[in-house]
Each structure stands twice: as C-alpha cells, then as structure tokens.
N, C-alpha and C positions, 0 to 999 in steps of 0.2 A: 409752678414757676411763673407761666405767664400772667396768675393772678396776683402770685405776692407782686411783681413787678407795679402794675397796674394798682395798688394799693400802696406800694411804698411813691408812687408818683405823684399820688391824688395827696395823701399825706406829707412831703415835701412841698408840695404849690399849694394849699391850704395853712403849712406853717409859717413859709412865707410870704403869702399875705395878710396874716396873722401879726408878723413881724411889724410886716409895713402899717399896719392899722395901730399897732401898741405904741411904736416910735413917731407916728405921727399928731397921737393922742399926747403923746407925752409932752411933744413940741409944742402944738397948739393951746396946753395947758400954762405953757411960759409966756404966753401971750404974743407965738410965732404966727403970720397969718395962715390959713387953713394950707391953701397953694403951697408956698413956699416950705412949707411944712412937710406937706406932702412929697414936694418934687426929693427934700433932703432924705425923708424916709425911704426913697426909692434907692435913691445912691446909698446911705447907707446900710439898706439890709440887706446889700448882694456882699459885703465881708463878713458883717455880723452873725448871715445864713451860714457863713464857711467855718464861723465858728461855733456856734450856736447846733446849731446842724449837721453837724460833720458825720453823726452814725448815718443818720437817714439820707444824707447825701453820698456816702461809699456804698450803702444799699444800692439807691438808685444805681449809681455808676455801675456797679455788679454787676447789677441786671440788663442793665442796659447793653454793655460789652456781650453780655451771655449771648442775649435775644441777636446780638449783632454776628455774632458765632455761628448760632443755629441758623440765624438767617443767608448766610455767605455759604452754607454746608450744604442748603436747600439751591441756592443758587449756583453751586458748582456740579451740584447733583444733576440739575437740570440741563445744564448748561453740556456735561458728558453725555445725557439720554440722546439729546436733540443733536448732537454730532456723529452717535450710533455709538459712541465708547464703550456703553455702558449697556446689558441688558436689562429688559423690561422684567421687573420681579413678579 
C-alpha cells in the first residue's frame, strides 16, 4: 500500500511536469517567448492534469485519504496508551 502510494506520486508529479514541458514546447514553437511560455504552462497544466490525469489523480487521492486513515488509527491508538485507556499488547 505504502509503495503503490509512493509510486502513483512520483508518477503523477513526473506526468506533470511532463505536461508543463510539452505545453511549453508547444508555445515556444508559435514563437511565445521561452518565460511567458512557461509561466502560461504552469497555469495551464493544473486543469489540463485534472483532465488529462484524472485516474492517476483519484489513485493518488485514495492513498493518500488511506495513509491519512491509518495515520489518525495510529494516532488515537496512541493517544489511549498514554492516557492508560488502553492496555499494553
């Protein structure tokens, strides 16, 4: 779990900046300058990524909620030890 996570991440921020390199190419090809190019591919590939992207972005969100699940379970766990609520297993 914690690796697909960790792999659907690295794979999401790799596509886009991916995104942002292909739309900035594409610009600077129309004879946009390099900057101004860039700054537009910036803005545009954060809706483009939501559409372009959308499996690999509900991935991510999956995992991410998951991790945040597990994390809060470990946290309330903890949090009963150290009050005495709970015994030591």
């Amino acid at each position: 779990m914690e690796g697909s996570l960790r792999r659907d991440l690295v794979l999401y921020t790799v596509a886009r900046i991916a995104l942002v390199a292909v739309v900035t190419a594409v610009l600077v090809m129309f004879k946009i300058p390099l900057l101004v190019a860039l700054a537009v591919a910036v803005v545009a590939a954060y809706p483009l990524s939501m559409v372009l992207l959308r499996g690999l972005n509900d991935r991510v969100a999956a995992g991410m909620a998951e991790r945040g699940e597990v994390r809060r379970a470990e946290r309330d766990k903890l949090r009963a030890q150290l009050r005495g609520d709970e015994e030591d297993a």
